[in-house]
C-alpha positions, 0 to 999 in steps of 0.5 A, a space after each residue: 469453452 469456446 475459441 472466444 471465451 478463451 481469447 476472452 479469458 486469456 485477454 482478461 489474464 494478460 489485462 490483469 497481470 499487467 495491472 499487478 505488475 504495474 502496481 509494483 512498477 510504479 511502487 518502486 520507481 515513485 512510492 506506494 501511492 502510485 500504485 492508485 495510478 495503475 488500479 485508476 488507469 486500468 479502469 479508465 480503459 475498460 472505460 474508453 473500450 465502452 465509450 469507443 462501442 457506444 458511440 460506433 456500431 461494431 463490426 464481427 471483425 472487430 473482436 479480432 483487432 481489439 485481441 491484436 491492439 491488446 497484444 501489442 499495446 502490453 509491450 509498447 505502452 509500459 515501454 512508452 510510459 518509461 519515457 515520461 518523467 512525473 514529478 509527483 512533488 510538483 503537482 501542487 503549483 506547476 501546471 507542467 506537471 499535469 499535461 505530463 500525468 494525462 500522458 502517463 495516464 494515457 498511455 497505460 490506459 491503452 491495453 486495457 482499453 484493447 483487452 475491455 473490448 475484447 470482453 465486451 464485444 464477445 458480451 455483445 455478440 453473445 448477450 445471452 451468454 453475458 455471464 458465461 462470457 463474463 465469467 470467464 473474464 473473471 477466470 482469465 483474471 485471476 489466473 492473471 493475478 497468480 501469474 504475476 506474482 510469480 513472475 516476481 519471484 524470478 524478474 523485477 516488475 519492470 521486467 516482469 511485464 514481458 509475461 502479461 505480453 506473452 499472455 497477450 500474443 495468446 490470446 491474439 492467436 486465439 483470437 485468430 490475429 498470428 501477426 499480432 502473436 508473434 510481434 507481441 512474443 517478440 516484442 515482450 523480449 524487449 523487457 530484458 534490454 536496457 528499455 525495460 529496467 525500472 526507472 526510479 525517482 531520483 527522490 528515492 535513496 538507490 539513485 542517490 546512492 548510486 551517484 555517490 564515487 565508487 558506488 557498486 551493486 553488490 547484490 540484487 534480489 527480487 520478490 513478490 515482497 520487495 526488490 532487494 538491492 546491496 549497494 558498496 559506496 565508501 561515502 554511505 553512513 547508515 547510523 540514524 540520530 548518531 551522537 554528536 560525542 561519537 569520537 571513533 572510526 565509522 565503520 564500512 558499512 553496506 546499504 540494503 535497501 528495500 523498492 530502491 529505499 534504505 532499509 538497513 545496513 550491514 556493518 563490520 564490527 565496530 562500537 556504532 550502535 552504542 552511540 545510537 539513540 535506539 540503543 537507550 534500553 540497554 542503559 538500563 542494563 544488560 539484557 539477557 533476551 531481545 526482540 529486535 525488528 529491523 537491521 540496526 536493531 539486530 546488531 545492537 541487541 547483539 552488540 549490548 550482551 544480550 545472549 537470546 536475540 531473535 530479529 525479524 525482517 519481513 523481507 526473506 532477502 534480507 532476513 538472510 543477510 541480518 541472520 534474522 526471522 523472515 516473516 511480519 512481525 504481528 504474526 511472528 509476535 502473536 505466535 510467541 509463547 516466550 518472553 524477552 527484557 527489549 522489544 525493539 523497534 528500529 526508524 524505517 526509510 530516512 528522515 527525508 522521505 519521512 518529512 516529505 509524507 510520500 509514505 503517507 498511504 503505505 498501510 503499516 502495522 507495526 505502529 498501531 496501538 494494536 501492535 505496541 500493545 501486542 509488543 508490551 504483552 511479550 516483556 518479561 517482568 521489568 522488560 523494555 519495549 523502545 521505538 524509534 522514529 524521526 524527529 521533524 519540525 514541526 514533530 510528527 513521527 515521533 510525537 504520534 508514536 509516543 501518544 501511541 505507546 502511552 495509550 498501548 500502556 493504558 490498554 495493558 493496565 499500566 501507568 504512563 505517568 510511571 512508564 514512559 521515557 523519552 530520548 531525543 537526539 539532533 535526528 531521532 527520538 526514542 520512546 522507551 515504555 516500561 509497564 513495570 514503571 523506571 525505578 529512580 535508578 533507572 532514571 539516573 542510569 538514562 541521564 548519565 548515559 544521555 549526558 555522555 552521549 549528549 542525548 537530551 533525556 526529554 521526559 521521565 517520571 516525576 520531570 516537572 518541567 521540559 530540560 532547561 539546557 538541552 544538548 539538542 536544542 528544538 523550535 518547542 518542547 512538544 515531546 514533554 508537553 505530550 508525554 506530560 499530558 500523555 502521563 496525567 490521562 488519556 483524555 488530556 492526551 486526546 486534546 492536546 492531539 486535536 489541538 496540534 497542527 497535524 494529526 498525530 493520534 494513534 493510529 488503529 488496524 481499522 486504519 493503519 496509516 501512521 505516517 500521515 499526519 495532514 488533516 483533510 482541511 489542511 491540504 486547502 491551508 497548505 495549497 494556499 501558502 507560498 511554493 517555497 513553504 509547501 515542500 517541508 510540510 507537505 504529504 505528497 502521496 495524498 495529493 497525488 491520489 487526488 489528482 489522479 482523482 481529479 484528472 481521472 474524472 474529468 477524462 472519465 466525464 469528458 470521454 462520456 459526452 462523446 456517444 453522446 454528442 454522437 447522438 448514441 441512445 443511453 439505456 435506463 438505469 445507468 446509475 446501477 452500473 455506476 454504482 456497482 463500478 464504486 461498490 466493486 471496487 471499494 469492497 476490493 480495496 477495503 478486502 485488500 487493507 484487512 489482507 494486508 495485516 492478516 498476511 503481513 504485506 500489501 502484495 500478498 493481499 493484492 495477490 489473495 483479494 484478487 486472485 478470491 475476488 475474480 474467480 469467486 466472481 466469475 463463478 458468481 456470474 456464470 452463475 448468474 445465467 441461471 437466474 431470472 433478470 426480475 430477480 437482478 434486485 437479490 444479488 446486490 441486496 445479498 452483496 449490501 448486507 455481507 458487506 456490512 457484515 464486513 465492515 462489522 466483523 472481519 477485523 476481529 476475526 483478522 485478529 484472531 487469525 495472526 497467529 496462524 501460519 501463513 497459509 493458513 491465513 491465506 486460506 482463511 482469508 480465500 474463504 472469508 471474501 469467497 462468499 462476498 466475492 460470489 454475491 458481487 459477481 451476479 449484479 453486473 451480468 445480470 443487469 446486462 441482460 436486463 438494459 441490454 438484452 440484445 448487447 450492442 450500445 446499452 450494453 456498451 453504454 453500461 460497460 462505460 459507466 460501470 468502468 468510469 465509476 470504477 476510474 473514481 472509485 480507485 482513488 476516492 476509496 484509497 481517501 476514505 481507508 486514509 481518513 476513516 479506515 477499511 471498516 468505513 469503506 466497507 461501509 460505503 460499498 454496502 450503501 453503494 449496493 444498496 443504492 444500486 438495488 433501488 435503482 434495478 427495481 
């Protein structure tokens, strides 16, 4: 390998790792919808490099400054991006709010505008060797990939960032910049001072807490899964839906909290979680075993006799402090032979985050009708499974995972009209399902406990009307009127759905998003009703993907017209390239949704699709120097039908693959998007050599368009997984290669 393929790979490496880690940065500091943010930026770089070349003839020394420029800006800008303040809540009505998100955008974009033009003008000096070169750049990448996740097992990700830079300060030294190197090496110790620590939101439960008097840090751990952080304030409770009859001592209590969110409590020993509403399975009786996924529903399971309590945390950090299993619970559960009297599922987050949709695009397979359904399925004969979500006005977790659990009965052959329940207090509801049907005695043990507790007992079998005087009262009697319509058929069920304000239908694993609810015409309802009604009813993460869409294009749009008012020739076939930008990316993130359930978290995905997707992709284009350019049209042929094989089949054989350890799933999963990955290598370098054969500006004209499309590509695709699930995105990025085989001809 040459001096400048390894400055090209090494760049590519220290691009790629950043982009990783800036995923996980704005993750914790905003919630998951920033994470579009880092992907959209990382392409608008790539981008700016190719309009910069397009538009100014490029010198031999150029290679050099744009490994320096790469090098310095990995230090500077995630510094630089700390300092400006986006409130994401704000984007719908203050205009302020968006200069600051250009900024933002701006300024995160500049290494990977540095390390594209590190790619593109070795691509450009060598267009012969554009797939080896190109290749290489895929190698760097996933090497970069791997890198980053393992920085998250030792630094947060904010101070994780100092290994993208060193990877930078090497390739500026193997790009013959030593200045560069060095400041870029120094600079990179920056991350472990205060400038580098992570900035949250204050809408996240850390700072909040941290405000409360007395307030310490206890513990703090890190990992590829999450940023785990133990807090000790005497002021915090932790007691969801908490009955408004507790008469006796709150307990001290220690908040977990999971990317700066309360996930859990530690409690010392008290009678709490008799008191909760999540605590209405055990009314029914003592159990002897209990399936309890979440914190609170450890210690209560513990708390009510059962002698066999197996809990599940998917993060190791606090499986360890709730003496509970570390792992996802789907892949935990498909590989359970044994049988339990409760399945339990705990409320996640807090009701705020919950109302406000900020959760509306993290990918959650727990509350799938895949997942209850698998959930039912580990009952012992009488057994009870019971979720408990948030209430809201008007409702929506709550009512969506009653709708979810009646029609998870009706898949495992039971009658919801005989098997549902509902508990309900000022805060929470809890959905009890018993597939073996509440006996009368059941129903009259569930009102006495309610009664004691002032719980309102919303629904049961045989309840002919809503409770005429409830304990807890509400603006309507909606969870009665869906589990009454939930309990007479599935189709009623399915209308009273459609009609309702918010979409609050079951969710499926080919689309795992069940906390959001606004349906896509009710964004322009929303936007048009006065600021002050926004805030209660609003999912902000849907509306800040969008404007990362919108700004996004526009710079992407704008940024183009300036080769072309310099008067830059534009080479055929643009369109190819533009395609192949969607197309590439839409398959990476459909791939990274399907990994997602497989491997039981989004970082483990991200990691596995990446890490596949580049190196199998620069094999592809490596390989792709091999290949005659009349023969540019067979790649993305070949891509356009394994994609629709994708969207077709790679969900079920994911589910048939959950039981498998975890490694072996990553394998599988390595294996499955390899070929995919190979195939979607070729096009690009191939259609390089074919408009470009001399490199210069139609291959840098090509590079601007392949990453602007790509700008769009990041938050359209995240819309279309959000609305019409991985399967119809898959979809999409075969028609995308499709399109860019007519376009080759």
């Amino acid at each position: 390998m040459t001096a400048r393929a390894v400055a090209v790979a090494l760049a590519s490496a220290a691009t790629v790792a950043a982009e990783v880690l800036l995923v996980r940065r704005l993750g914790v500091e905003h919630f998951h919808h920033f994470a579009y943010l880092a992907v959209g930026v990382a392409m608008l770089g790539y981008g700016v490099s190719g309009t910069a070349l397009a538009t100014v003839r490029s010198r031999p020394e150029w290679f050099r400054l744009a490994a320096a420029a790469c090098a310095i800006s990995l230090v500077a800008a995630p510094i630089l991006a700390g300092l400006v303040r986006v409130d994401a809540t704000q984007l719908a009505w203050s205009a302020a709010e968006w200069p600051r998100l250009a900024l933002l955008i701006a300024i995160l974009a500049t290494p990977f505008a540095a390390g594209g033009a590190v790619t593109l003008l070795a691509v450009s000096s060598e267009p012969q060797a554009a797939g080896r070169l190109y290749g290489a750049s895929f190698a760097g990448g996933a090497a970069g990939a791997l890198i980053a996740l393992a920085s998250l097992f030792v630094a947060s990700p904010a101070r994780a960032l100092a290994a993208p830079a060193l990877l930078g300060a090497l390739a500026a030294l193997a790009a013959r910049a030593p200045a560069a190197a060095v400041l870029a090496a120094a600079g990179a110790l920056l991350f472990a001072t205060p400038l580098g620590a992570l900035r949250l939101t204050p809408y996240k439960s850390l700072p909040q807490l941290e405000a409360m008097p007395g307030a310490r840090r206890v513990l703090e751990k890190t990992s590829p899964v999450g940023w785990v952080v133990a807090i000790e304030a005497p002021a915090f409770r932790f007691a969801p839906g908490l009955s408004l009859a507790f008469r006796g001592a709150f307990p001290r209590q220690t908040a977990l909290l999971v990317d700066g969110d309360v996930a859990a409590a530690l409690s010392e020993p008290s009678d709490l979680a008799r008191w909760l509403p999540s605590a209405a399975p055990y009314a029914l009786g003592t159990p002897r075993s209990a399936l309890a996924i979440g914190g609170a529903e450890i210690e209560s399971a513990r708390l009510h006799g059962a002698s066999r309590v197996t809990g599940i945390e998917l993060h190791p950090a606090l499986a360890g402090l709730l003496g509970a299993e570390a792992g996802d619970a789907r892949a935990l559960v498909a590989r359970m032979s044994e049988r339990f009297d409760v399945v339990a599922i705990g409320p996640s987050s807090g009701p705020g985050a919950s109302a406000a949709g900020v959760h509306a695009l993290d990918e959650d397979a727990i509350h799938t009708v895949e997942a209850y359904a698998a959930f039912l399925a580990r009952l012992e004969p009488g057994g009870t499974f019971a979720v408990t979500r948030w209430t809201a006005v008007p409702e929506r977790e709550s009512l969506r995972a009653l709708l979810t659990a009646a029609e998870a009965l009706r898949r495992s052959g039971s009658d919801p009209a005989r098997s549902l329940a509902v508990v309900r207090s000022w805060a929470t509801a809890t959905v009890l399902a018993r597939p073996a049907g509440f006996a009368e005695g059941d129903i009259e043990r569930l009102r006495r406990w309610c009664a004691e507790r002032l719980f309102d007992l919303d629904f049961h079998p045989g309840l002919a009307a809503p409770p005429s005087a409830p304990f807890n009262a509400s603006d309507s009697s909606t969870l009665y009127l869906a589990a009454a319509a939930a309990a007479r058929s599935a189709e009623e069920a399915r209308r009273l759905a459609s009609a309702y304000p918010y979409d609050v239908a079951p969710v499926g694993d080919a689309r795992p998003y069940p906390h959001h609810f606004i349906r896509p015409g009710g964004v322009l309802a929303l936007l048009r009703a006065p600021s002050g009604l926004r805030l209660p009813f609003a999912e902000w993460g849907p509306i800040a993907v969008v404007a990362t869409l919108v700004l996004g294009g526009a710079l992407g749009a704008a940024l183009l017209l300036i080769p072309i008012a310099a008067g830059s020739p534009r080479p055929p076939r643009l369109w190819y390239f533009a395609a192949l930008g969607f197309g590439y990316l839409a398959a990476e993130l459909a791939t990274i949704q399907q990994l997602g359930l497989l491997l039981g978290h989004p970082v483990y995905a991200v990691a596995a699709a990446l890490i596949t997707f580049l190196a199998c992709s620069g094999v592809g284009s490596a390989f792709s120097d091999r290949l005659e350019v009349d023969r540019a049209p067979w790649p993305s042929a070949a891509a356009a039908l394994l994609l629709a094989c994708a969207a077709a089949g790679l969900l079920p054989l994911v589910h048939v693959l959950q039981a498998a350890p975890l490694a072996l799933r990553a394998l599988a999963g390595g294996l499955l998007a390899a070929p995919l990955a190979f195939a979607l290598g070729m096009p690009f370098a191939l259609g390089l050599r074919r408009i470009a054969p001399d490199g210069g500006a139609p291959a840098a004209w090509a590079w601007a368009v392949n990453g602007f499309a790509s700008v769009v590509a990041a938050p359209l695709s995240a819309l279309i997984a959000l609305e019409a699930g991985s399967p119809a995105l898959f979809t999409a990025a075969a028609l995308a290669y499709a399109l860019a085989v007519t376009l080759i001809r």
